[in-house]
N, C-alpha and C positions, 0 to 999 in steps of 0.2 A: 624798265626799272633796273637799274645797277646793279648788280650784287655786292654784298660786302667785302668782299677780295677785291674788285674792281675798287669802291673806294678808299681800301688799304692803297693796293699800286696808284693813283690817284694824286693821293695828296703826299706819297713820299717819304713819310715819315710813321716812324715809332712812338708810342709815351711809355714810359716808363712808367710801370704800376706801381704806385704810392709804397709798395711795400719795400720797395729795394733800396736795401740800403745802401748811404752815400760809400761805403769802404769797398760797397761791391759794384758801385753804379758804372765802371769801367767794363769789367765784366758783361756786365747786362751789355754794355754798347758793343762789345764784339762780338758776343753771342748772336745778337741781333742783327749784325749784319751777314754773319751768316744765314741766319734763318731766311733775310728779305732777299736774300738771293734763290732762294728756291721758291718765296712766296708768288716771284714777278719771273717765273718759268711759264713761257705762253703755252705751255702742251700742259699742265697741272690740273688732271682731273679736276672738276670742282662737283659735288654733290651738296645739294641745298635740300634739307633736310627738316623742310617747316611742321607737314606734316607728321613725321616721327616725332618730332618734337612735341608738338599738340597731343598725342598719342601718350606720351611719357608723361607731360605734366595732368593735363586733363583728363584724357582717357580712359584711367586709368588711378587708384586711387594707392598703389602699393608706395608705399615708403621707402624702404631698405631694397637696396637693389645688391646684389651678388654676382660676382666676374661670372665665377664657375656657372650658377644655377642659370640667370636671369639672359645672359648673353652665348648661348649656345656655339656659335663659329664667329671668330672675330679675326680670318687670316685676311690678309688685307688684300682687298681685289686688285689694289696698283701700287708700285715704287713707292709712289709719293702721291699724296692727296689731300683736298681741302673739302672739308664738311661743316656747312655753315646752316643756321635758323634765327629764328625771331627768337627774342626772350621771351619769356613765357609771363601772361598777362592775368594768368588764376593758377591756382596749383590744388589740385583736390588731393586729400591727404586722409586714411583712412583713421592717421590719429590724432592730425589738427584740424582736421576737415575743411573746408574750401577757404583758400584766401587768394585775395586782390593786391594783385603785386602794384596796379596801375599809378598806385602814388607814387612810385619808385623810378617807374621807365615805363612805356609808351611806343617807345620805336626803336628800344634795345636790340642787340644783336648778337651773336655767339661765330666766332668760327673757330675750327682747329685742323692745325696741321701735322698731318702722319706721314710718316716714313719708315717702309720697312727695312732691318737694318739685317744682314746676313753676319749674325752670330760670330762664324771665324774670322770676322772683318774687324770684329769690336775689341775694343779693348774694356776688360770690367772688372770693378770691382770685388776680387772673389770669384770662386769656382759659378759658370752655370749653367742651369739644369742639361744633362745629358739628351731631352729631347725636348729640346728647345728649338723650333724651326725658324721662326722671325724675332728679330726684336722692334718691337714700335716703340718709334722714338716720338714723342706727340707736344706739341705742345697749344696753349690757346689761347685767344685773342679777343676781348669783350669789347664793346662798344655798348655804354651802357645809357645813347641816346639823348645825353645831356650836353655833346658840343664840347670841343676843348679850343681854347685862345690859340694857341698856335697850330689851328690849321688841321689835325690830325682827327683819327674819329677811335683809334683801336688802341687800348690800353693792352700794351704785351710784346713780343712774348714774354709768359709771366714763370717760366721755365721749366727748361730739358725735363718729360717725364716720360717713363718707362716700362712696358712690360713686357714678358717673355711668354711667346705663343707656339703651342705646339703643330705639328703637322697636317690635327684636325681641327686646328682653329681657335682650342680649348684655351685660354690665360692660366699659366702657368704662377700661381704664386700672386700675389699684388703687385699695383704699381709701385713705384720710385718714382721721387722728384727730386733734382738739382737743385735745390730752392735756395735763391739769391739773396733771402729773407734772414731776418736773423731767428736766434733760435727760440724765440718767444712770438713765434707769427705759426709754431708748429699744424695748431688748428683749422687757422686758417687755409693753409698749405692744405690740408687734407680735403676740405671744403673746396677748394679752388679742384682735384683731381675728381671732385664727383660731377664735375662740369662734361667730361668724355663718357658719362653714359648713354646722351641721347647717340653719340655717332657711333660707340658702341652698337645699340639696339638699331641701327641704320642700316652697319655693316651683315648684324644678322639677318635682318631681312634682305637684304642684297640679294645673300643666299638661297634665298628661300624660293622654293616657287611660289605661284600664285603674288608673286610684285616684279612688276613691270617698269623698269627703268625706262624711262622719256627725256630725250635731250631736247633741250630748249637752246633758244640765241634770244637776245634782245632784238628786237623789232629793227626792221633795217631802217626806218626815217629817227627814231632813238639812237640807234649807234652812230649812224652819221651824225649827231649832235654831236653825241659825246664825245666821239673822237677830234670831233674840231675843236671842241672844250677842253681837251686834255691832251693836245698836239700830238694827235695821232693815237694813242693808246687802243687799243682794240680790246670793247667789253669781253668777257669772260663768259666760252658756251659754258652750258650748265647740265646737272641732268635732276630730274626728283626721280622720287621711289612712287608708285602707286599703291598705296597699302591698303584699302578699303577691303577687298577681299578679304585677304589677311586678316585682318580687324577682327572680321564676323567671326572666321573659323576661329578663332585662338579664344572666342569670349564666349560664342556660343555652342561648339562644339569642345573644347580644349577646356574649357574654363578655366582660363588662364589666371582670372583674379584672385581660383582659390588655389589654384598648382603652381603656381608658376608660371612663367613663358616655355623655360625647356623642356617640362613636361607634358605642358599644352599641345610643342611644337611637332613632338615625334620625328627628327628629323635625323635624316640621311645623310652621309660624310657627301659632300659636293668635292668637283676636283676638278682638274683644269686638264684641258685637251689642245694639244698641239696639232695645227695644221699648219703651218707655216711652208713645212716644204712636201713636195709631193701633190697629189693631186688638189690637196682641199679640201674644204667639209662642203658635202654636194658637189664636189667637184669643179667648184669653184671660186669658194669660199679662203683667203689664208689669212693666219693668224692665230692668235693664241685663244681661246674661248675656256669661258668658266660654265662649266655644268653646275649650277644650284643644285641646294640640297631639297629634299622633298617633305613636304609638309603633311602627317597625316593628323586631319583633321580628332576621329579620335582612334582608339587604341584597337589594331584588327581590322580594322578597312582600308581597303587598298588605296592608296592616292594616283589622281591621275596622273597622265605623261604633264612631265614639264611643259612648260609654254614659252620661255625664255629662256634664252642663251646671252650673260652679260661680257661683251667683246668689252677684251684688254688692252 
Protein backbone atom coordinates (compact mmCIF):
# COMPACT_ATOMS: atom_id res chain seq x y z
CA UNK A 1 0.00 0.00 0.00
CA UNK A 2 1.66 3.54 -0.82
CA UNK A 3 2.04 5.89 1.67
CA UNK A 4 0.83 9.26 1.36
CA UNK A 5 4.25 11.09 0.74
CA UNK A 6 4.74 8.45 -2.02
CA UNK A 7 1.33 9.69 -3.67
CA UNK A 8 2.40 13.39 -3.11
CA UNK A 9 5.90 12.62 -5.09
CA UNK A 10 3.73 10.64 -7.55
CA UNK A 11 1.58 12.70 -9.07
CA UNK A 12 3.85 16.02 -8.91
CA UNK A 13 2.01 18.32 -8.03
CA UNK A 14 0.71 20.84 -5.30
CA UNK A 15 -3.16 22.51 -4.79
CA UNK A 16 -3.44 25.28 -3.54
CA UNK A 17 -5.79 25.37 -0.38
CA UNK A 18 -8.93 27.40 -1.18
CA UNK A 19 -7.80 29.90 1.34
CA UNK A 20 -4.95 31.47 -0.38
CA UNK A 21 -5.45 34.35 -1.73
CA UNK A 22 -5.08 35.33 -5.41
CA UNK A 23 -2.57 38.56 -4.26
CA UNK A 24 -0.82 36.00 -2.52
CA UNK A 25 -1.14 32.88 -4.71
CA UNK A 26 2.53 33.59 -6.33
CA UNK A 27 3.86 33.29 -2.93
CA UNK A 28 2.14 30.04 -2.22
CA UNK A 29 3.91 28.82 -5.61
CA UNK A 30 7.46 29.72 -4.44
CA UNK A 31 7.07 28.69 -1.21
CA UNK A 32 5.90 25.47 -2.47
CA UNK A 33 8.55 24.67 -4.54
CA UNK A 34 10.64 25.00 -1.88
CA UNK A 35 9.03 22.91 0.40
CA UNK A 36 8.49 19.87 -2.65
CA UNK A 37 12.15 19.97 -2.72
CA UNK A 38 12.68 18.51 0.50
CA UNK A 39 9.25 16.70 0.31
CA UNK A 40 11.02 14.32 -2.69
CA UNK A 41 14.53 13.85 -0.49
CA UNK A 42 14.80 9.93 -0.80
CA UNK A 43 16.66 9.61 2.70
CA UNK A 44 13.29 11.87 4.51
CA UNK A 45 12.56 9.89 7.59
CA UNK A 46 8.84 9.18 7.08
CA UNK A 47 6.89 8.04 10.33
CA UNK A 48 3.18 6.85 9.70
CA UNK A 49 1.51 7.66 12.59
CA UNK A 50 -2.17 5.73 12.31
CA UNK A 51 -2.02 4.46 15.48
CA UNK A 52 -1.36 7.77 17.55
CA UNK A 53 -3.66 9.14 15.65
CA UNK A 54 -6.56 6.57 16.78
CA UNK A 55 -5.12 7.19 20.29
CA UNK A 56 -5.73 11.05 20.12
CA UNK A 57 -9.02 11.04 18.50
CA UNK A 58 -10.66 7.82 19.93
CA UNK A 59 -8.69 6.94 22.78
CA UNK A 60 -9.03 9.16 24.40
CA UNK A 61 -11.83 11.68 25.13
CA UNK A 62 -9.76 15.00 26.22
CA UNK A 63 -10.60 18.02 24.22
CA UNK A 64 -8.11 20.82 24.86
CA UNK A 65 -4.69 19.78 24.28
CA UNK A 66 -1.77 22.06 25.74
CA UNK A 67 2.04 22.40 24.27
CA UNK A 68 3.54 22.69 27.59
CA UNK A 69 1.31 20.02 29.67
CA UNK A 70 -0.08 17.45 27.24
CA UNK A 71 3.34 17.04 24.96
CA UNK A 72 6.10 16.53 27.44
CA UNK A 73 9.51 16.27 24.84
CA UNK A 74 8.83 17.43 21.37
CA UNK A 75 12.91 17.87 20.22
CA UNK A 76 12.85 16.54 16.95
CA UNK A 77 14.45 12.97 16.58
CA UNK A 78 15.73 14.06 12.67
CA UNK A 79 16.83 17.37 10.43
CA UNK A 80 13.81 16.86 8.72
CA UNK A 81 10.86 14.57 8.68
CA UNK A 82 7.42 13.34 7.48
CA UNK A 83 4.55 12.31 9.83
CA UNK A 84 1.67 11.24 8.29
CA UNK A 85 -2.16 9.11 9.43
CA UNK A 86 -5.43 8.48 8.40
CA UNK A 87 -8.12 11.18 9.20
CA UNK A 88 -9.89 10.34 11.98
CA UNK A 89 -13.34 8.60 11.32
CA UNK A 90 -15.19 9.23 15.23
CA UNK A 91 -13.82 11.74 17.57
CA UNK A 92 -14.95 11.04 21.24
CA UNK A 93 -15.13 14.37 23.02
CA UNK A 94 -15.74 14.58 26.60
CA UNK A 95 -17.93 17.70 25.86
CA UNK A 96 -19.44 16.79 22.50
CA UNK A 97 -19.28 13.30 23.05
CA UNK A 98 -18.91 10.86 20.12
CA UNK A 99 -19.34 11.93 16.49
CA UNK A 100 -19.03 10.28 12.93
CA UNK A 101 -16.91 12.17 10.80
CA UNK A 102 -17.74 9.38 8.06
CA UNK A 103 -19.95 11.70 6.01
CA UNK A 104 -17.15 14.00 5.57
CA UNK A 105 -14.19 11.54 4.38
CA UNK A 106 -13.61 7.91 4.45
CA UNK A 107 -10.05 7.56 3.20
CA UNK A 108 -8.78 11.13 4.20
CA UNK A 109 -5.32 11.64 5.12
CA UNK A 110 -2.94 13.94 7.11
CA UNK A 111 0.70 14.49 6.66
CA UNK A 112 3.16 17.09 7.93
CA UNK A 113 6.47 18.23 7.39
CA UNK A 114 9.16 19.27 10.08
CA UNK A 115 12.45 20.70 10.05
CA UNK A 116 14.58 21.42 12.68
CA UNK A 117 15.97 24.93 12.14
CA UNK A 118 19.23 25.98 14.27
CA UNK A 119 18.26 29.29 15.88
CA UNK A 120 21.53 31.32 14.95
CA UNK A 121 20.77 30.30 11.42
CA UNK A 122 17.28 32.06 11.38
CA UNK A 123 16.47 35.20 10.71
CA UNK A 124 13.30 36.42 13.01
CA UNK A 125 11.12 38.47 13.76
CA UNK A 126 12.03 39.99 17.16
CA UNK A 127 14.28 39.05 19.85
CA UNK A 128 14.13 34.93 20.78
CA UNK A 129 13.89 33.24 23.57
CA UNK A 130 17.50 32.92 25.16
CA UNK A 131 17.01 28.93 25.41
CA UNK A 132 15.63 28.23 22.61
CA UNK A 133 17.47 25.08 21.05
CA UNK A 134 15.50 24.16 17.72
CA UNK A 135 13.14 26.00 15.75
CA UNK A 136 10.51 23.66 13.94
CA UNK A 137 9.65 25.01 11.04
CA UNK A 138 6.25 22.51 10.15
CA UNK A 139 4.00 22.69 7.88
CA UNK A 140 0.84 20.27 6.53
CA UNK A 141 -0.68 18.72 3.92
CA UNK A 142 -4.41 17.21 3.81
CA UNK A 143 -5.85 14.90 1.49
CA UNK A 144 -9.24 14.98 2.38
CA UNK A 145 -10.00 11.79 0.15
CA UNK A 146 -12.48 13.32 -2.27
CA UNK A 147 -10.14 13.40 -5.52
CA UNK A 148 -9.09 16.62 -7.20
CA UNK A 149 -9.53 16.98 -11.45
CA UNK A 150 -6.08 17.68 -11.95
CA UNK A 151 -4.37 14.83 -10.97
CA UNK A 152 -3.15 15.89 -7.42
CA UNK A 153 -4.44 14.23 -3.91
CA UNK A 154 -2.70 16.98 -1.26
CA UNK A 155 -4.13 20.38 -0.51
CA UNK A 156 -0.98 22.49 0.76
CA UNK A 157 1.41 23.43 1.83
CA UNK A 158 -0.99 25.49 3.74
CA UNK A 159 1.74 27.43 5.45
CA UNK A 160 5.31 28.20 7.16
CA UNK A 161 4.38 27.35 11.03
CA UNK A 162 6.52 27.64 13.88
CA UNK A 163 7.86 26.92 17.30
CA UNK A 164 10.52 27.44 19.49
CA UNK A 165 11.82 24.24 21.60
CA UNK A 166 14.04 24.16 24.24
CA UNK A 167 16.96 21.73 24.99
CA UNK A 168 14.62 19.31 26.88
CA UNK A 169 12.31 19.29 24.25
CA UNK A 170 9.74 21.58 26.20
CA UNK A 171 7.66 24.28 23.44
CA UNK A 172 8.74 27.33 24.28
CA UNK A 173 5.73 29.88 23.85
CA UNK A 174 3.02 28.98 21.00
CA UNK A 175 3.15 28.27 17.49
CA UNK A 176 3.40 31.10 14.59
CA UNK A 177 2.05 30.69 11.26
CA UNK A 178 3.00 32.57 7.96
CA UNK A 179 -0.46 32.47 6.77
CA UNK A 180 -1.11 33.25 3.05
CA UNK A 181 -4.65 33.90 4.07
CA UNK A 182 -6.15 37.12 4.44
CA UNK A 183 -6.92 38.42 7.60
CA UNK A 184 -10.42 37.28 8.12
CA UNK A 185 -9.41 33.34 7.75
CA UNK A 186 -7.68 34.30 11.51
CA UNK A 187 -9.81 31.15 12.91
CA UNK A 188 -9.32 29.15 10.75
CA UNK A 189 -5.51 29.50 10.71
CA UNK A 190 -5.64 28.63 14.29
CA UNK A 191 -7.84 25.37 13.50
CA UNK A 192 -5.51 24.39 10.72
CA UNK A 193 -2.36 24.56 13.61
CA UNK A 194 -4.16 22.19 15.86
CA UNK A 195 -3.80 19.68 13.09
CA UNK A 196 0.26 19.07 14.55
CA UNK A 197 -0.98 17.65 17.71
CA UNK A 198 -1.19 14.16 16.77
CA UNK A 199 2.75 14.24 15.52
CA UNK A 200 3.30 16.26 18.41
CA UNK A 201 2.11 13.28 20.85
CA UNK A 202 3.97 10.83 18.14
CA UNK A 203 7.19 12.56 18.84
CA UNK A 204 6.68 12.18 22.54
CA UNK A 205 6.17 8.88 22.53
CA UNK A 206 9.23 8.29 20.31
CA UNK A 207 10.86 9.21 23.44
CA UNK A 208 9.50 7.21 25.48
CA UNK A 209 10.42 3.86 26.54
CA UNK A 210 8.12 1.01 26.34
CA UNK A 211 7.36 2.20 22.23
CA UNK A 212 9.03 0.36 19.89
CA UNK A 213 9.80 1.87 16.56
CA UNK A 214 9.43 -0.81 13.47
CA UNK A 215 10.46 -0.11 9.86
CA UNK A 216 8.48 -1.34 7.31
CA UNK A 217 9.00 -1.20 3.08
CA UNK A 218 6.19 -2.08 0.93
CA UNK A 219 5.99 -5.56 -0.19
CA UNK A 220 8.57 -6.16 -2.99
CA UNK A 221 6.04 -7.66 -5.80
CA UNK A 222 3.97 -3.99 -4.79
CA UNK A 223 6.92 -1.84 -5.23
CA UNK A 224 7.94 -3.49 -8.36
CA UNK A 225 4.40 -2.27 -9.72
CA UNK A 226 4.74 0.74 -8.51
CA UNK A 227 7.70 1.68 -9.62
CA UNK A 228 6.96 0.63 -13.21
CA UNK A 229 3.85 2.81 -12.64
CA UNK A 230 5.48 5.80 -11.83
CA UNK A 231 8.83 5.29 -13.92
CA UNK A 232 10.92 4.25 -11.47
CA UNK A 233 10.07 6.15 -8.38
CA UNK A 234 10.92 3.97 -5.39
CA UNK A 235 8.16 3.72 -2.50
CA UNK A 236 9.01 5.30 0.68
CA UNK A 237 10.47 2.81 3.74
CA UNK A 238 8.46 3.81 6.56
CA UNK A 239 8.55 3.35 10.32
CA UNK A 240 5.23 3.11 13.03
CA UNK A 241 5.47 3.59 16.73
CA UNK A 242 4.12 0.50 18.94
CA UNK A 243 2.24 2.12 21.56
CA UNK A 244 -0.07 -0.59 23.01
CA UNK A 245 2.11 -0.87 26.15
CA UNK A 246 2.06 2.67 26.57
CA UNK A 247 -1.54 2.88 26.11
CA UNK A 248 -2.11 0.60 29.29
CA UNK A 249 0.41 2.36 31.52
CA UNK A 250 -0.62 6.14 30.90
CA UNK A 251 -4.61 4.88 31.45
CA UNK A 252 -4.34 2.51 33.91
CA UNK A 253 -1.54 3.28 36.05
CA UNK A 254 -0.88 7.23 35.23
CA UNK A 255 -4.43 7.95 34.75
CA UNK A 256 -3.74 9.95 32.13
CA UNK A 257 -7.68 10.97 31.38
CA UNK A 258 -7.65 12.62 34.71
CA UNK A 259 -3.84 14.09 34.80
CA UNK A 260 -2.83 14.54 31.94
CA UNK A 261 -0.30 12.90 29.79
CA UNK A 262 2.89 14.67 31.46
CA UNK A 263 1.94 13.77 34.65
CA UNK A 264 0.88 10.36 33.80
CA UNK A 265 4.16 10.11 32.08
CA UNK A 266 6.76 10.83 34.79
CA UNK A 267 9.34 11.16 32.48
CA UNK A 268 13.01 11.51 32.18
CA UNK A 269 15.14 14.13 30.03
CA UNK A 270 16.28 11.44 26.97
CA UNK A 271 19.46 12.51 25.20
CA UNK A 272 21.45 11.60 22.36
CA UNK A 273 24.72 9.55 22.51
CA UNK A 274 27.51 9.81 19.99
CA UNK A 275 29.26 6.88 18.79
CA UNK A 276 30.34 7.67 15.52
CA UNK A 277 33.98 7.63 16.16
CA UNK A 278 35.87 5.39 18.23
CA UNK A 279 34.99 2.19 19.09
CA UNK A 280 31.17 2.14 18.94
CA UNK A 281 28.23 1.32 21.12
CA UNK A 282 29.27 -2.52 21.80
CA UNK A 283 31.88 -1.96 19.97
CA UNK A 284 30.64 -2.15 17.03
CA UNK A 285 27.94 -0.20 16.65
CA UNK A 286 28.41 3.79 14.95
CA UNK A 287 26.41 6.53 14.87
CA UNK A 288 24.52 8.83 16.53
CA UNK A 289 21.75 7.02 19.00
CA UNK A 290 18.87 8.58 20.91
CA UNK A 291 18.58 7.36 24.57
CA UNK A 292 14.43 7.71 25.24
CA UNK A 293 13.23 9.05 28.09
CA UNK A 294 11.73 6.70 30.78
CA UNK A 295 8.28 6.24 31.68
CA UNK A 296 7.39 5.72 35.25
CA UNK A 297 4.23 4.12 35.32
CA UNK A 298 3.14 5.67 38.71
CA UNK A 299 4.67 8.04 41.14
CA UNK A 300 7.91 6.13 43.30
CA UNK A 301 8.35 3.01 41.49
CA UNK A 302 11.15 2.38 39.65
CA UNK A 303 10.83 1.98 35.83
CA UNK A 304 12.53 -0.67 34.02
CA UNK A 305 15.85 -0.51 31.76
CA UNK A 306 14.95 1.00 28.46
CA UNK A 307 14.35 -1.58 25.76
CA UNK A 308 14.99 0.63 22.74
CA UNK A 309 17.53 2.74 21.33
CA UNK A 310 15.89 4.90 18.29
CA UNK A 311 19.06 5.22 15.50
CA UNK A 312 19.34 8.71 13.80
Amino acid sequence: MPRFIDDIRASGRLIKPWWITLAKEQAWREYGKHVADILTMPDLPVIVADNVADYYYEGTDQERWDLGRDFPNIAPPYPAFWVEHRLATHIRSKEFGDTDVTRWTTRGRVGMLFNALDPNLCKAEGELPDNVKWILWMDVFIDYGRGHANGGSAEGPTGATFLCVDADGRAIGTQWMQSLADDSMGEAMRNIMAWYNVAFLTISFLHCKNVVLEDHRMDAPLAKKWRARHNGLEPAPYHTLVIEPLKAILRHQGRSHEHGLAKAMHICRGHFRDYREGRGLFGKYHGQFWTPMTVRGTKGKAAAAPNVEVRI
